[in-house]
N, C-alpha and C positions, 0 to 999 in steps of 0.2 A: 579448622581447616588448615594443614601444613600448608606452606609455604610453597608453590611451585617455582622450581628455577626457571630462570632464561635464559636461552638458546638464543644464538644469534653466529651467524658464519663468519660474523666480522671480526669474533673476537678471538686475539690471539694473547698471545706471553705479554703481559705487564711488563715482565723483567727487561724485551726485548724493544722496549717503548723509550726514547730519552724522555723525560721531564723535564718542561721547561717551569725554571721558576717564576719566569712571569706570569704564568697564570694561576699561580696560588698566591694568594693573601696572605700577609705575616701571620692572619691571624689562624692560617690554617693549620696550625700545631694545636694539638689536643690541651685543652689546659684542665683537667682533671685532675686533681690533689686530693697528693695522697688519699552501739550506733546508733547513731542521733535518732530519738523518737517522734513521730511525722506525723502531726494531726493532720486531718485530710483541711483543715481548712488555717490553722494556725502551726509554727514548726516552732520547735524549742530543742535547741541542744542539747543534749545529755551529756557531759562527758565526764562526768563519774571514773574512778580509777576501778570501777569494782566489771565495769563492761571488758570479754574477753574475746581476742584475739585470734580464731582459730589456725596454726598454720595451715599455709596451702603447701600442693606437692611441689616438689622441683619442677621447673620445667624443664622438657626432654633439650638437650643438647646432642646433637650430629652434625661431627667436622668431617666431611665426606675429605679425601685425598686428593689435591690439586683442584679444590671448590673452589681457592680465594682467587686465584691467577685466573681461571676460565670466564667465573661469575662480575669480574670487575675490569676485564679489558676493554671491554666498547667504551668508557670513558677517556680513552685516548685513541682510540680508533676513528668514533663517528664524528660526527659532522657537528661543528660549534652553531648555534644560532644567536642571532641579536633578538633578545626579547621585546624590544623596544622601538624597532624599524616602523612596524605597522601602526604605532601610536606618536610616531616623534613629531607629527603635525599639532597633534592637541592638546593645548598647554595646562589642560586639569593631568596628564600624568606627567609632566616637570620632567621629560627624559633628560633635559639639559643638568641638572642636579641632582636624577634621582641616584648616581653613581657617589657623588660627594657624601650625601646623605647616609648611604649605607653605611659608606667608612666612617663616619661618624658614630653611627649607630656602632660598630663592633669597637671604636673604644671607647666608649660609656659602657656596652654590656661589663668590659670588664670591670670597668672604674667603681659599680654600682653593684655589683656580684655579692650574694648574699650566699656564706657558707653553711654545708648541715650543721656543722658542729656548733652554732649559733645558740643548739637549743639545749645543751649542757649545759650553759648558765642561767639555764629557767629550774626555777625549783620546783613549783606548784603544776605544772604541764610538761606535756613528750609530746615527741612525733606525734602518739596516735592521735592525739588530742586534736593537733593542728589537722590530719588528715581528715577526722569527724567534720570539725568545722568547716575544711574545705567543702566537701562531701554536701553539706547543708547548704552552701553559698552555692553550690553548681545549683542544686532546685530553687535556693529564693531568685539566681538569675534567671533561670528558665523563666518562671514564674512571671515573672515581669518582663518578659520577652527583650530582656537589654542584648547591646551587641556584644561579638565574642573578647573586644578590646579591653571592655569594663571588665571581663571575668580576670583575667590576666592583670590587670594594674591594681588590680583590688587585692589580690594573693602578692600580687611582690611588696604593696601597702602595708600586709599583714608580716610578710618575712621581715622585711624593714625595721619594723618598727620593734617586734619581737626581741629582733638582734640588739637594740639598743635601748629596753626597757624591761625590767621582770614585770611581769601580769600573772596575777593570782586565778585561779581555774574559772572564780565565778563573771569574772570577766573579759573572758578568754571569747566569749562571745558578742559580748558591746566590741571588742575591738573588731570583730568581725562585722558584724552589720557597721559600724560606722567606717570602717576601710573602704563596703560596699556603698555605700552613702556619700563618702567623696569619690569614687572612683566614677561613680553615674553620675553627678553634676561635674566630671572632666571631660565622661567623654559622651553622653545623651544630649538629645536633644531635650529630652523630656524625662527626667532623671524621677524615678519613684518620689513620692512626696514623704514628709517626714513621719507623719501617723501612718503609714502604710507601712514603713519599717517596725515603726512599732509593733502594731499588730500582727505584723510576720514574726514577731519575738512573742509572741503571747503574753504581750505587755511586761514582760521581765524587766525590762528599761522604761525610761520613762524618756522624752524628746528631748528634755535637759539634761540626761545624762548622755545620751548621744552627741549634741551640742558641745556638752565640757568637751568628751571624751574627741569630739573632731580637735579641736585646739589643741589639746595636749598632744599628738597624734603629729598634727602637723608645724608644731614649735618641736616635736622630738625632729624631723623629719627637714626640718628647717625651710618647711615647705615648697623641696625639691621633689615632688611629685610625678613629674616626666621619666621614663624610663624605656628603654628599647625590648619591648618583649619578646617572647619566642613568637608568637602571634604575628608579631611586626615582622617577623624573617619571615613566617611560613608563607607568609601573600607573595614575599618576591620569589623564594624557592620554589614554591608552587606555579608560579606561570613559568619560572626557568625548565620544572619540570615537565613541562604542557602537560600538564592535569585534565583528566576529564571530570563528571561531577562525582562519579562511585569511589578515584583517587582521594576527589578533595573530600570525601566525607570518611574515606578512612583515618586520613591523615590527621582530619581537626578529632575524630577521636579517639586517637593514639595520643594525639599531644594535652588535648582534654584530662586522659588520663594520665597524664604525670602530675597533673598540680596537684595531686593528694600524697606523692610520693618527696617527702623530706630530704631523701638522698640523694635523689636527681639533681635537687640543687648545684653540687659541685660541678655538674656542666652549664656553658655559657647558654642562652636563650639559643642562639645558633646552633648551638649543635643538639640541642633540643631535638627543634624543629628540621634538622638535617637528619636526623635521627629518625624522626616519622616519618617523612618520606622514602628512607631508605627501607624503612619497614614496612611501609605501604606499598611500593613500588614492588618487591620480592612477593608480599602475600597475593598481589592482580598478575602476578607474570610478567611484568615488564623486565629491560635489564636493570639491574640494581642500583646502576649510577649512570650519568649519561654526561658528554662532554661538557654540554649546557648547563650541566648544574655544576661541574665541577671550576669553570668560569665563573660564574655569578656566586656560587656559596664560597668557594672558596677551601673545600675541603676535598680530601681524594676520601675514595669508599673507605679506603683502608684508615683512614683516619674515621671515619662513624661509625666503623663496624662493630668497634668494642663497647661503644655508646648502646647503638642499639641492642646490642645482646642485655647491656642492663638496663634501659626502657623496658625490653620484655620482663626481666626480670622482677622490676620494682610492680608494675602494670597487673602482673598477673599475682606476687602476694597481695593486692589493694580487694581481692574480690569480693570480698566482706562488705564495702563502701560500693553503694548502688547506683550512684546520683546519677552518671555519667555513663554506665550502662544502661537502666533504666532512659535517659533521653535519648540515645543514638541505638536504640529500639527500632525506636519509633517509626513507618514508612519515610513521616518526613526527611529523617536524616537518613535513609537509605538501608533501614536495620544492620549496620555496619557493623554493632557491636555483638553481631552472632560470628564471628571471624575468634580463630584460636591459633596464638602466633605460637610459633615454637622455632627453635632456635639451629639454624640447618646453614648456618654460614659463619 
């Protein structure tokens, strides 16, 4: 389904808008530089160099004339809201800190920023490899019904560690389940037990080697484990966005699917996640950026547009890897993943 524009009477010439820099973020400059075989009851990776790749087609690109200026002025036009007004009584959402906390959170993203080209110094593995594995990890999380925070700290565990160890292909998947292994006793309450990993390996590992492999893992890692996800932004973007629930099940899987996508890497978690909703928000009809986000994220349209053009781009060569269409099927997540984005801004 293309992408319908929005209309809105309010909006006029960008060009003819001042910009005040107070309400952009330093960090709102772009920092962009320069299949696994699935027993119905047991999964085991495959990832063989001998598994092939098929391309997919281009996706369509249409720059309509005078799209960018029309399609992006209500972001200085409409009306800013406080997302935070209607909760500032109750002290489980911390409104007093939750502003400090962000800015914290965007200088760690960078601080902790895991580049593609990381994976040039693996000899024995590629992208696709990593993509597989990920792919495999969305179903053992389903699987075990953890929350979406485990799926995200478990892949930036795997990028981590990656970047600062070569791993030989037959273990390209122990770091995988044990990344998943500490990432659900960080953030579960009730974190999978350790023969249950096992047996999700089809005993490939044994719990002692899980065990070593956590240690070394987290001595590579200096067991700095905390990190600011995209996940972590998409919560606050998403209420600055006032989401409804068919938004927020696009959005989680749009952003779902980039953790199979290696490239992506070179943008921040934020712009990630700024990125899905600007692609969510175009594919429901709404307008494409709105004052309230451009407050709180911190980023104008015109800064995620080129983002999102390569989200769709990475998203749609992945289609080969099922995990993540296959679950946003499903009614429960609102069959979100029958949506076909294509690129009209």
């Amino acid at each position: 389904m293309p992408f319908k524009k929005a209309t809105s009477d309010l909006y006029v010439n960008p060009a003819k808008v001042a910009r005040t820099q107070s309400n952009v973020n330093e960090n709102s400059r772009s920092f962009k530089r320069s299949d696994g075989n699935v027993n119905d009851n047991v999964m085991r990776v495959d990832l063989g160099v001998q598994q092939t790749f098929m391309p997919q087609p281009a996706v369509q690109e249409n720059f309509p004339p005078s799209a960018l200026e029309s399609d992006y002025s209500y972001q200085f036009t409409g009306q800013t809201d406080d997302i935070d007004a209607h909760v500032a009584d109750n002290p489980l959402y911390v409104t007093d800190y939750v502003d400090d906390m962000y800015n914290h959170f965007r200088q760690q993203e960078v601080e902790k920023q895991v580049l593609s080209n990381y994976m040039e110094r693996q000899q024995y593995i590629n992208s696709k490899m990593r993509a597989i594995l990920v792919d495999w990890l969305v179903e053992v999380h389903l699987r075990f019904k953890l929350v979406p925070e485990t799926l995200y700290l478990c892949v930036s565990l795997i990028d981590r560690y990656l970047s600062k160890r070569e791993v030989s292909r037959t273990k390209l998947q122990l770091v995988g389940v044990t990344c998943m292994f500490i990432a659900s006793k960080y953030e579960e309450i009730y974190p999978p037990e350790l023969r249950d990993l096992v047996y999700i390996c089809d005993n490939a590992y044994t719990k002692e080697e899980i065990i070593d492999m956590e240690e070394i893992l987290l001595r590579t890692l200096k067991y700095r484990v905390t990190i600011p996800s995209a996940h972590t932004f998409l919560i606050r973007f998403l209420k600055a966005a006032h989401a409804d629930k068919s938004m927020v099940q696009l959005t989680y899987y749009i952003l779902d699917s980039t953790l199979q996508c290696n490239g992506l890497l070179d943008f921040l978690p934020s712009q990630l996640a700024a990125a899905s909703i600007f692609v969510a928000r175009r594919c429901i009809g709404r307008n494409t950026w709105s004052p309230t986000l451009l407050k709180y994220s911190g980023y104008y349209a015109e800064d995620i547009a080129p983002i999102a053009r390569e989200v769709i781009r990475e998203i749609s060569s992945q289609k080969e890897l099922k995990a993540v269409d296959n679950k946003y099927s499903s009614k429960r997540y609102g069959a979100v993943s029958k949506y076909e984005f294509t690129i009209d801004f």
